[in-house]
DRENSETOR-748515 format. One record per residue (C-alpha): residue in three letters; x, y, z. Coordinates in steps of 0.001 Angstrom, whole numbers, plus 500000, padded with zeros to 6 digits. Layout:
% residues N
alaXYZ ...
% end
This chain:
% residues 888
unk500000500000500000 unk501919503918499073 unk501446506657500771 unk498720509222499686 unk500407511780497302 unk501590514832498999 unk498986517328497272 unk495989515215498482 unk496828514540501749 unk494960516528504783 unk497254518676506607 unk498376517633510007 unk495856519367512681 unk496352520893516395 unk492641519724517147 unk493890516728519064 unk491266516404522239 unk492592517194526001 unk492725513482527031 unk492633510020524587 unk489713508144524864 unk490301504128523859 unk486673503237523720 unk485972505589521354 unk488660505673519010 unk490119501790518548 unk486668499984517333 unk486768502580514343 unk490338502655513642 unk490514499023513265 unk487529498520510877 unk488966501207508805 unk492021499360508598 unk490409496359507675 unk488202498174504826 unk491361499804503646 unk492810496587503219 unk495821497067504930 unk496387493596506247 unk495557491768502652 unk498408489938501614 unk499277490079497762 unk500834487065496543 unk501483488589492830 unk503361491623494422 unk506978491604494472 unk507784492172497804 unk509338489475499188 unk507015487230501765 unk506722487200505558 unk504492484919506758 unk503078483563510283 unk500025481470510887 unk497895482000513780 unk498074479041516199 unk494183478439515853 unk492540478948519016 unk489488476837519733 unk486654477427517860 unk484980477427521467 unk487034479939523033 unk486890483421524079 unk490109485375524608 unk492118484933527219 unk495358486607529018 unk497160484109526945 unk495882484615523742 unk496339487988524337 unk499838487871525035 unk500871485709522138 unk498821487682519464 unk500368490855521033 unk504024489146519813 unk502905488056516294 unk500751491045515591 unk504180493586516103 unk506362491250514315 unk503921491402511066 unk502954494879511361 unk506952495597511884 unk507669493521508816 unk504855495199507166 unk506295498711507395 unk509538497076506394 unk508166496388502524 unk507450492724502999 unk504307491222501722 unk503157490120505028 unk500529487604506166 unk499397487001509104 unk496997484657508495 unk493883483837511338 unk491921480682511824 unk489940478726514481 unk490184475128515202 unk487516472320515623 unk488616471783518936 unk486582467953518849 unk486426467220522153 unk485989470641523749 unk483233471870520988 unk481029468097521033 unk480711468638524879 unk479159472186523937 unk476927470690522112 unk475992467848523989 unk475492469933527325 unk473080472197525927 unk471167468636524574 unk471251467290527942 unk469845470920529170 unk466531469732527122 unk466803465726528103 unk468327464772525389 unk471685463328524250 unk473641462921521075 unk472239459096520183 unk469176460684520260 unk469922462911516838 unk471948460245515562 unk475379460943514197 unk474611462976511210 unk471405465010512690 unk473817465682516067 unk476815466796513589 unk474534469201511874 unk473581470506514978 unk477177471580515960 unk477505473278512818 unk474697475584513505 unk476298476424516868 unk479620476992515201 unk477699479692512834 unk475632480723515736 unk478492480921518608 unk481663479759517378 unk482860483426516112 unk483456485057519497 unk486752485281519829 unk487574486381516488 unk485503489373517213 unk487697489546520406 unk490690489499518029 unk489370492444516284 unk489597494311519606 unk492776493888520340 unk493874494727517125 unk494907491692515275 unk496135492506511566 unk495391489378510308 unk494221489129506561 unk490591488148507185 unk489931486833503314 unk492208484149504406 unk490296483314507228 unk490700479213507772 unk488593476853509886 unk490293473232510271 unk486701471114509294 unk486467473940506456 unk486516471917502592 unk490436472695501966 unk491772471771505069 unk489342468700505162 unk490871467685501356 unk494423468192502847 unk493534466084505920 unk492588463092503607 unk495267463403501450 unk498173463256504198 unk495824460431505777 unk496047458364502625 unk499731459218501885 unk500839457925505500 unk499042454584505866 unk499663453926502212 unk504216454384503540 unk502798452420506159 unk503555455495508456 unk499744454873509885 unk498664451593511914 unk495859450445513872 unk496555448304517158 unk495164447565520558 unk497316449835523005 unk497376451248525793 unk495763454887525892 unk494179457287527979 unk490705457295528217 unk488356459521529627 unk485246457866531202 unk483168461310530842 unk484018462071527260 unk483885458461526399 unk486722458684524545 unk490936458252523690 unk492740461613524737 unk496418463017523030 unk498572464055525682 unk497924467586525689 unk494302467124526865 unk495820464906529751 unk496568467418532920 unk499021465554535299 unk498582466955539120 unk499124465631542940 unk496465463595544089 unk496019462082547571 unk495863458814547669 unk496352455610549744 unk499428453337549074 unk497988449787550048 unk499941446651550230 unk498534443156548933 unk499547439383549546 unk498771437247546925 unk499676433459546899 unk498889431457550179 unk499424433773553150 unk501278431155554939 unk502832429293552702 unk506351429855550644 unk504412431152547712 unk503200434186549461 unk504347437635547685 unk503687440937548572 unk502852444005546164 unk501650447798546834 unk499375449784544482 unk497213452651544776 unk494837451162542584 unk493405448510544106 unk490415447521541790 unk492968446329539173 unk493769443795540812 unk490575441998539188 unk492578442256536041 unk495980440680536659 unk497850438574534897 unk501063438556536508 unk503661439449539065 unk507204440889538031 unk510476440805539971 unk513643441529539117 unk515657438873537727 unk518623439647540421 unk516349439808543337 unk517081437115545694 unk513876437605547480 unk511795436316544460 unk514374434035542818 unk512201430829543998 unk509519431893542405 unk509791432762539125 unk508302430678536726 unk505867429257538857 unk502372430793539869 unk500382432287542863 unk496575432970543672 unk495332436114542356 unk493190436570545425 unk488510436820544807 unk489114436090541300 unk489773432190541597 unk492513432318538683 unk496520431751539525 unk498811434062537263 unk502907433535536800 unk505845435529538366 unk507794436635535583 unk511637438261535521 unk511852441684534567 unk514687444176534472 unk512046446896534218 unk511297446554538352 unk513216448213540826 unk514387445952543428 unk514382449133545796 unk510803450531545351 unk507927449295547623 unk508347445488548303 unk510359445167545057 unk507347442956543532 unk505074444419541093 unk501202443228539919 unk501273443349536126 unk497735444655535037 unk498543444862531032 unk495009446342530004 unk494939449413532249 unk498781450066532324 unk501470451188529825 unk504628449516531690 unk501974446526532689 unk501158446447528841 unk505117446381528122 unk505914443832530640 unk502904441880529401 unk503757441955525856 unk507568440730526996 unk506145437801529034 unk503439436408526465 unk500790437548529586 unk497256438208528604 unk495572441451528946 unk492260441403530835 unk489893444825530282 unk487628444673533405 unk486345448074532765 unk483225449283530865 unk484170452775528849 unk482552454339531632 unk484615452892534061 unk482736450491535645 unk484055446741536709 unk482769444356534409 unk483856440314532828 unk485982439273536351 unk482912437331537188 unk482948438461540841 unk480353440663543123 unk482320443631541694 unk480797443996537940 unk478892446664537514 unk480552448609540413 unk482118452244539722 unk486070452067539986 unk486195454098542955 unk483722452132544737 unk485183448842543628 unk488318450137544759 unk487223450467548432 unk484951447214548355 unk487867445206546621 unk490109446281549469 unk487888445953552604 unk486992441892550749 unk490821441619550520 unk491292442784554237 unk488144440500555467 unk490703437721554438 unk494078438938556156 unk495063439894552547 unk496128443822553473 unk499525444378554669 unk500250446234557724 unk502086449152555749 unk499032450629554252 unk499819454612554028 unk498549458048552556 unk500506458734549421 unk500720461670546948 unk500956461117542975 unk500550462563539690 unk497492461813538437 unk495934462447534811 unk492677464050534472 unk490808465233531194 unk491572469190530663 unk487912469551529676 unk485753467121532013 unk488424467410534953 unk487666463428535529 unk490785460983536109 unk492135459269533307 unk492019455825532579 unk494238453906530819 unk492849451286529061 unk493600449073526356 unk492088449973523049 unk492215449262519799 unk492716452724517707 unk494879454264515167 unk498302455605515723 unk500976457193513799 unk504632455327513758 unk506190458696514446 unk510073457139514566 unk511111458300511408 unk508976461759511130 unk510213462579514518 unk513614461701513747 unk513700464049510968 unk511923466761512967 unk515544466638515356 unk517880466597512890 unk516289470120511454 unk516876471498514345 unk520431469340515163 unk521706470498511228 unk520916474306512167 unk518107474264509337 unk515408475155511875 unk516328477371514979 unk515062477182518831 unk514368480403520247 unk515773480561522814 unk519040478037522052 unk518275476973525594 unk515512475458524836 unk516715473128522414 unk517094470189525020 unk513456470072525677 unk513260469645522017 unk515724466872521917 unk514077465431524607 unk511021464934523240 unk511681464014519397 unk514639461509520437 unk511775459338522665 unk508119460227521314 unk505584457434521808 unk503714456458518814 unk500614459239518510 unk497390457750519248 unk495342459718516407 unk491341458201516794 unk488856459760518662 unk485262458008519793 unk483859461219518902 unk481388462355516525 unk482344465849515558 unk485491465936513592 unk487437464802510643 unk486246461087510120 unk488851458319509867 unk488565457913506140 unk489600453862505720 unk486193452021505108 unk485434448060506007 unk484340445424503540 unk482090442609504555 unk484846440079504010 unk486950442071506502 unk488533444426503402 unk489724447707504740 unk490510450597501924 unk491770454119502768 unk489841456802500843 unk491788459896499506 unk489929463266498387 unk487761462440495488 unk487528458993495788 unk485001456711497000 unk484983453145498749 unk483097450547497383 unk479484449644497921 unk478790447518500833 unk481414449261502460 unk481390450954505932 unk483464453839507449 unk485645453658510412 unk483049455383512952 unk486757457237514870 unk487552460933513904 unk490849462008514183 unk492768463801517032 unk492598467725517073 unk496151468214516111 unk495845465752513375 unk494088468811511002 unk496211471413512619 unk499587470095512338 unk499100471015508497 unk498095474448509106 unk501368475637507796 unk500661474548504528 unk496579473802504666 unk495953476677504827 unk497762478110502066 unk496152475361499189 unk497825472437499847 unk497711469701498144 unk497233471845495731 unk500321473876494170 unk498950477317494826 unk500524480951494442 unk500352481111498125 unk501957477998498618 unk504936479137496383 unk505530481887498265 unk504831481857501718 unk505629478286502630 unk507585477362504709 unk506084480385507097 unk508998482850507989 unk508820481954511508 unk506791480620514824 unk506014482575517696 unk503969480162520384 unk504655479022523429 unk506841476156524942 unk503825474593526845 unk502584473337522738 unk506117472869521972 unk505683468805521955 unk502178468749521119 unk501834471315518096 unk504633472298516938 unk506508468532516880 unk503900467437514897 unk503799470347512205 unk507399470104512198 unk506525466227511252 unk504010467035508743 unk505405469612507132 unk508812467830506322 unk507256464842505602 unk504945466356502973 unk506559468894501814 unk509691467258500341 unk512065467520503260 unk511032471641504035 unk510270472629507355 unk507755474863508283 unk509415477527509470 unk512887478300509921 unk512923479380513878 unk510565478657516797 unk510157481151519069 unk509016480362522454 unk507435482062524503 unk506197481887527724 unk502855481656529934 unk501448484705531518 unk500565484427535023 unk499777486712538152 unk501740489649539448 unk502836487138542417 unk504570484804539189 unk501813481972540302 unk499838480102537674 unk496568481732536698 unk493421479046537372 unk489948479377537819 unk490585477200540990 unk493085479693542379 unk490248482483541653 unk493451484764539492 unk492403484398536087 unk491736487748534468 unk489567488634531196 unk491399490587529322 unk488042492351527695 unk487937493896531122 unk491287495590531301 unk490880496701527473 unk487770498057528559 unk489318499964531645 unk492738500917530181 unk492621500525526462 unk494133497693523967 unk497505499556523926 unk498110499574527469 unk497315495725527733 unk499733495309524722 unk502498497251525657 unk502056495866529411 unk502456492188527688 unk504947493272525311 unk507232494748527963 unk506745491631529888 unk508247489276527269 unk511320487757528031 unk511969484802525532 unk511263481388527379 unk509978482720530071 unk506676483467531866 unk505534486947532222 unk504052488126535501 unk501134490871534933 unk498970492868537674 unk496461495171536793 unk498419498305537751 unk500875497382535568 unk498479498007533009 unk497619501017534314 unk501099502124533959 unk500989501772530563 unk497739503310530066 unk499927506190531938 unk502718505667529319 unk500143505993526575 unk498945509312528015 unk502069510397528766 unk502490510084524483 unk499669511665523776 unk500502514681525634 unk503788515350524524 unk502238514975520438 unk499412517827521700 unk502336519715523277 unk504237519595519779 unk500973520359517437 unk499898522978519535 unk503935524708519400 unk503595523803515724 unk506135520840515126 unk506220519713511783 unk507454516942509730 unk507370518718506251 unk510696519126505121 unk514711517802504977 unk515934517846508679 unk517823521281508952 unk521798520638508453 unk524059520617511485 unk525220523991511439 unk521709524816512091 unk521015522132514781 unk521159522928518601 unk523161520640520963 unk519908519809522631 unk518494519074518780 unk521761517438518016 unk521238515155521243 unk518224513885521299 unk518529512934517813 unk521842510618518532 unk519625509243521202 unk516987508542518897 unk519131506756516157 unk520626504698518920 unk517101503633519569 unk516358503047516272 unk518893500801516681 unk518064498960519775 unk514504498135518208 unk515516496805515826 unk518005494483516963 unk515356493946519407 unk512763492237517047 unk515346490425514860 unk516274488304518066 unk512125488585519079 unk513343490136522515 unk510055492308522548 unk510665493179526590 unk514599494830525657 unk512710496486522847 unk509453498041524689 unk511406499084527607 unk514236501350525616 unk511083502736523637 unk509390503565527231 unk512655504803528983 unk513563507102525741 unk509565508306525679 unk509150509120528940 unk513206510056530119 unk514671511945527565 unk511658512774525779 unk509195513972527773 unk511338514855530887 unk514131516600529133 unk514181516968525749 unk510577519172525872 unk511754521273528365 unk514575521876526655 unk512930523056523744 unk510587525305525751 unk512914528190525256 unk514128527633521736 unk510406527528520773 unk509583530901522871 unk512122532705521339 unk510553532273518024 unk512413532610514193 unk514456530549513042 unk515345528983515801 unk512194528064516914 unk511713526646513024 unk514922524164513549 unk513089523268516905 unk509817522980515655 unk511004520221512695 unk513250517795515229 unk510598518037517694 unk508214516586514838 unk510703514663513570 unk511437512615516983 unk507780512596517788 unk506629510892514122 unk509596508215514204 unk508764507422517869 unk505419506672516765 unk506048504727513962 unk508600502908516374 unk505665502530518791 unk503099501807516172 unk503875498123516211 unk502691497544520237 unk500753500101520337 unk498950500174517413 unk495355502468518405 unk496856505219519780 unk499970505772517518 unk497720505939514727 unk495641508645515972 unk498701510806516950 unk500798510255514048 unk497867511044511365 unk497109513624513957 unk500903515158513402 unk502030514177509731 unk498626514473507946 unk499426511416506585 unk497187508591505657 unk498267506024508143 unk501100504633510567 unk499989500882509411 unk501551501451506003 unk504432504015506951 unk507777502976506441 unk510225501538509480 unk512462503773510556 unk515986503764509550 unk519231505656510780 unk520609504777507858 unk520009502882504491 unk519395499092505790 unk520744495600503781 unk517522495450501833 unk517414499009500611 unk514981500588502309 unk515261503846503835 unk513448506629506113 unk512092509435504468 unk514327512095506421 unk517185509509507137 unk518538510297510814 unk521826512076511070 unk524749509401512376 unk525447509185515941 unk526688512363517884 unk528615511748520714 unk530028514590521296 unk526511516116521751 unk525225513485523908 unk528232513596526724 unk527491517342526690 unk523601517018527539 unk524583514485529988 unk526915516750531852 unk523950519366531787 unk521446516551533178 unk523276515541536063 unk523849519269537202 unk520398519624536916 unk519406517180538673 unk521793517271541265 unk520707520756541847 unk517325519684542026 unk518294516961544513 unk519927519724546832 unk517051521751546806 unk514760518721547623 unk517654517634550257 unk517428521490552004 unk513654521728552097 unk513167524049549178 unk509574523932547215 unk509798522322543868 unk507932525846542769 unk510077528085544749 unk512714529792542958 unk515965531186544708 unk518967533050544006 unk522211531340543082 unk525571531810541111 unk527805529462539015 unk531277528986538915 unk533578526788536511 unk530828526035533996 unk532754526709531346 unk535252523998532053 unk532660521388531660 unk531601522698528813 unk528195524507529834 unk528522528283529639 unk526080528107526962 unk523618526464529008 unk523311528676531969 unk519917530363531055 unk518409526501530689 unk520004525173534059 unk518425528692535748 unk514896527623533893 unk515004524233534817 unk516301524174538386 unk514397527390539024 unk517131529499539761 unk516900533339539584 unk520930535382538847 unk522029537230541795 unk521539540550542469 unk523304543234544585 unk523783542257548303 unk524003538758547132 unk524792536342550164 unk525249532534549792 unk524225530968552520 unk524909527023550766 unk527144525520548682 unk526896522682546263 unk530291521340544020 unk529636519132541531 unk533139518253539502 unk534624521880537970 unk531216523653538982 unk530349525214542152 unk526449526433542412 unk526258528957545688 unk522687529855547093 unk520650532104549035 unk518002530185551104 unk517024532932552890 unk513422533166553106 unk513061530273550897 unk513297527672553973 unk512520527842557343 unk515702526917558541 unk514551525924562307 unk512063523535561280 unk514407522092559114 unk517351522184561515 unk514878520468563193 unk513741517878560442 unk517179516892559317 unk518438516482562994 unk515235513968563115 unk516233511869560297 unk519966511930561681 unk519160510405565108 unk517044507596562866 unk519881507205560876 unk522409506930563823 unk520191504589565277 unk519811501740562489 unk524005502215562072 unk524390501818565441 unk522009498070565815 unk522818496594562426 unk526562497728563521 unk526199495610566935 unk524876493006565285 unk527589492499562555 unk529797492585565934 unk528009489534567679 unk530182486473567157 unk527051484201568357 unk524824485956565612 unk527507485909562648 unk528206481891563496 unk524147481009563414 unk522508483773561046 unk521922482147557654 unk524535483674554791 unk521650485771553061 unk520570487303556616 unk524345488925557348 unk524217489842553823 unk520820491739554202 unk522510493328557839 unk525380494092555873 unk523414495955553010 unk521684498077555670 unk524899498918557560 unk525997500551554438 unk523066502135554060 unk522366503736557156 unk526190505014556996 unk525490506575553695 unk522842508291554903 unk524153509740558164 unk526850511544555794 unk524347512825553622 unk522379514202556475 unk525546515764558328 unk526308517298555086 unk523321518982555099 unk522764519672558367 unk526651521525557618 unk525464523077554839 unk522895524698556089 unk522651528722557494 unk522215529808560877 unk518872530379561190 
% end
């Protein structure tokens, strides 16, 4: 998108309102953005691509602190790269989210009495689609808000017809390389759901629970053998006992078999190196339906696997007084039937464990054997680490890149089929003859035939939104030039779970071409205390409301500012409101520069023309330039947002505008020069800004260049950059000489400030003083500024001194008379000395105290230590005053 021609453009106005009002300006802006299609991505252009898919958020969603956060990230990378020249996408979709968006659906059946197999499958599908158009758009609209530039024609949905062709066609291409299986394993189940569950939907936390030991074999006899489990209703479903082969304890009985107690059956002690001889009683029941080790060891040992549980967990097919029971309930009645027969050890014992429970129903997970389709990820995973081990895909941060390794180098074959009915259906089809044929896109199984009832797993469909989304299978224009996507912000919590598996997919059909060539992590956002945000923990936060309260820019630049890479970010609602402050703070030091008529019309005046000050803040500025920059190219957005903030509200606001006060009141040409670097600082801040904070940085910057908008502006450049692109009004190169001048000026300042704090002088009061030795550092010319800014008035006849204050070659001498009242303060400072005595005088003692020294931890001392020093500094800085200061 070009600028608007100069003649056409409106003129920059002054009629920017008192105070910024979010509400009533970002809704607007951001649909006008949209209309203007400034986020459209244009494939046939020349510029060259930058491209990021959104990691689809749940079709069920609303927005949340972490969404918020991550979109924050993307959205100033693409509108950086935007400014830049590159044809950027950014490009938005939702995901199916199967098991979170059927229970939707199927709660608001049960609401009227019904439930799914009441509709039937294809009746209770249809009905999820109408929710989906009803409901299912919320938090895009919630995208809008926060100001998302994501190309919206491009908008994907992972059950849309494209992504459902691609889903086929990678289906078909994997089981037909053999790549996709189906097998009875073991997997987690989730008795609510009624269904198989990936990892990711598996939450692992400490549970209570009871350790119990059981004797099996005859309790008096040489066959008896011990075990402890906290799952005592599997028992019904054992088929063996493992030791380890070198245990002494159990040598005797290996290879023969014990009573598996209520059940009536006897099952074998097997060898196994998998035990450890040192845990519990070293003896282990081997339950190979309803546990992954058990299923191992079972599979080692020819042992059968017994499922004894309904897929609703209840005990059924042991043939005992427990079918039918829940598990929990057969887990107390199986253990007081045990105990009735002298079967319960003595050591019987609370015990804490990690237990699995279904993110959406919160019930525990089962494991269970199953029969269900998996992917043999071994090779796909093994070329997913050597992208990263050959340097052809980066981790962001390199520290990272263990977790990585750790993962790929021992993945578990990916359980892909879901008892669901809303999702992609498994497309392999059963003849009556027990025929199975895989079904690609545009093809059709035979008559007679019947489909696999399974859908697939969530992050089946959205591992291939790298290339899905842009046309694939088909060879598109966007596929030629925006795959593989420029990069991946997301965070490490979906490291293993999403991006692994795009990583697979996207090598594996894409001839050998990863995704994207870095993954930058990120990390989770969580309260101002750094604890985990939960519903439980009553700390979550909607984001809505603090955009409501604050505005979308303060949220964003709080986030932004937070974001370290790798690591969480803490946030608290006054945080927020200090950027909301920040944002105010920018808004008015632009209606301080309109209304003294800066401009940005022009060539930057020469050097000879420039103004230390002008010369200053402009080094200052191309060093930040700088620092941005570098900034996003290594995606450290916190480095970056806090030199824009410290430059903003430090040099910009709190020096360099009072500093061009009196240029700009003495009017001609000086006040011209001023005038153009004061718009000149203010329009590339903004456009520096613009990427974080992109509502109100539009407003100000059309506001001061009369422009047509900050979204399609050009970056800012000191100089010409490696792809040819350069600012409008190119900064001049780095002054040093200017900027250790205006630093000698701002610590005399300020140090004269601090005095007059330190003596008790009103910040509005002025008083007389003199100057000696300023021009040996350098700041004769500065004299009528310091005066202005310290609010010092020149002496008069009858001047008397009654303070001094040296700072290096200068020497400031003032009158306080009638400026202080010197009693009170006498009075004040003596006060504050006696404190200060006082704290010097215990921490002292202490730090004497051979007892205290020998048994105070190290950190204590060190904190008695630390206020030692303190309390000494400020006794001398008190006496000094207290010295300085007149007879009253």
């Amino acid at each position: 998108m070009s600028e608007t021609p100069a003649e056409t453009r409106p003129r920059p106005t002054t009629d920017l309102p008192a105070q910024y009002a979010p509400a009533a300006v970002e809704g607007p802006l951001y649909e006008s953005w949209v209309e203007r299609g400034y986020f459209r991505a244009h494939p046939e252009s020349g510029k060259p691509p930058y491209c990021i898919v959104i990691p689809p958020p749940n079709v069920t969603g609303s927005l949340h602190l972490g969404h918020a956060f991550e979109h924050t990230l993307i959205d100033a990378v693409i509108r950086r790269r935007r400014m830049q020249g590159y044809d950027a996408l950014w490009l938005p979709g939702t995901d199916h989210a199967g098991i979170a968006t059927q229970n939707v659906v199927e709660r608001q059946l049960r609401e009227k009495g019904q439930s799914r197999h009441d509709l039937g499958r294809e009746a209770f599908v249809e009905r999820v689609w109408e929710w989906k158009a009803e409901s299912g758009g919320q938090i895009l609209a919630q995208m809008r808000r926060l100001g998302d530039g994501v190309d919206w024609t491009r908008e994907r949905f992972t059950m849309d017809e494209g992504l459902s062709r691609a889903v086929q066609t990678i289906f078909k291409k994997l089981y037909e390389d053999e790549l996709i299986y189906r097998a009875e394993r073991i997997i987690n189940w989730c008795p609510r759901c009624m269904t198989a569950l990936s990892d990711i939907e598996v939450e692992h936390q400490d549970d209570e629970g009871e350790l119990v030991e059981l004797v099996y074999g005859d309790p008096d006899g040489d066959d008896r053998i011990v075990v402890a489990t906290t799952r005592v209703e599997t028992m019904l479903g054992d088929t063996g006992i493992a030791v380890h082969p070198d245990d002494e304890r159990y040598r005797h009985l290996v290879g023969r078999t014990v009573e598996l107690p209520l059940t009536g059956r006897r099952i074998p002690v097997v060898a196994d190196e998998h035990v450890d001889p040192e845990f519990g009683t070293g003896a282990v029941k081997v339950t190979p339906a309803h546990d992954p080790n058990d299923f191992e060891i079972g599979r080692r040992h020819d042992l059968p696997s017994l499922n004894i549980m309904t897929e609703d967990a209840k005990i059924t097919g042991t043939g005992t007084v427990f079918d039918g029971m829940d598990r929990f309930e057969a887990r107390t009645a199986v253990r007081e039937a045990l105990a009735a027969q002298g079967r319960v050890g003595a050591e019987k014992r609370p015990y804490v464990h990690a237990v699995g429970h279904c993110s959406r129903s919160g019930d525990v997970v089962e494991p269970r054997l199953s029969l269900q389709w998996f992917v043999n990820v071994a090779p796909l995973a093994k070329a997913s680490g050597d992208a990263v081990r050959e340097g052809r895909v980066k981790v962001h941060p390199a520290d990272l890149e263990s977790r990585w390794f750790a993962w790929v180098d021992n993945m578990h074959d990916w359980c892909i089929s879901r008892q669901l009915w809303w999702g992609h259906r498994i497309p392999v089809w059963y003849g009556p003859n027990g025929e199975v044929v895989c079904v690609g896109p545009d093809e059709t199984a035979p008559e007679g035939y019947v489909q696999d009832p399974d859908v697939l797993d969530t992050w089946f469909s959205s591992a291939l939104f790298p290339f899905s989304t842009l046309g694939w299978p088909e060879q598109t224009a966007d596929l030629a030039k925006y795959y593989p996507n420029s990069a991946l912000i997301t965070g490490y919590d979906i490291l293993f779970f999403w991006v692994a598996r795009m990583m697979m997919f996207g090598i594996y059909a894409m001839d050998g071409q990863a995704p994207f060539p870095v993954i930058a992590l990120h990390g989770m956002v969580r309260d101002q205390h750094g604890k985990k945000m939960s519903k439980s923990f009553g700390n979550t936060v909607n984001p809505i409301d603090w955009m409501d309260a604050y505005g979308s820019d303060a949220l964003r630049f709080t986030l932004a500012r937070g974001a370290n890479p790798g690591t969480d970010v803490p946030i608290g609602e006054d945080w927020v409101q200090a950027s909301r402050n920040f944002c105010t703070k920018l808004w008015n030091a632009t209606r301080f520069a309109l209304i003294n008529g800066a401009t940005v019309e022009g060539e930057l005046p020469g050097s000879d023309e420039l103004s230390v000050t002008d010369r200053w803040i402009l080094s200052r500025l191309a060093e930040v330039v700088e620092q941005v920059d570098a900034g996003y190219e290594d995606f450290q957005f916190a480095k970056t947002t806090e030199a824009l903030y410290h430059f903003v509200w430090d040099e910009v606001c709190d020096w360099y505008l009072e500093l061009a006060k009196l240029p700009l009141a003495e009017g001609g040409r000086t006040a011209e020069v001023t005038r153009r670097v004061l718009g000149e600082v203010l329009e590339v801040v903004l456009r520096l800004l613009h990427p974080v904070a992109p509502f109100v940085t539009e407003s100000l910057w059309t506001a001061l260049t009369g422009r047509e908008s900050v979204v399609v502006a050009p970056w800012p450049a000191s100089s010409v950059d490696t792809d040819g692109r350069t600012s409008p009004h190119p900064l001049p190169p780095r002054d040093a000489a200017a900027e250790r001048e205006i630093e000698s000026l701002q610590r005399l300042i300020t140090e004269v400030r601090r005095f007059r704090a330190d003596q008790g002088v009103k910040p509005t009061q002025r008083v007389v003083a003199s100057f000696e030795g300023l021009d040996a550092d350098g700041l004769a010319g500065h004299e009528t500024t310091i005066r202005s800014l310290a609010r010092l008035d020149e002496p008069g006849d009858g001047f008397a001194p009654s303070a001094k204050l040296a700072l290096g070659s200068v020497t400031v001498q003032v009158d306080l008379s009638g400026a202080v009242d010197l009693v009170a303060e006498r009075k004040r400072l003596e006060k504050d000395l006696a404190a200060a005595i006082k704290e010097r005088v215990q921490n002292g003692a202490k730090l004497g105290n051979e007892q205290f020294l020998s048994k105070a931890p190290a950190e204590v001392v060190a904190k008695i230590k630390a206020r030692l020093t303190a309390a000494e500094a400020e006794v001398a800085r008190l006496e000094a005053q207290l010295a300085g200061l007149p007879e009253a």
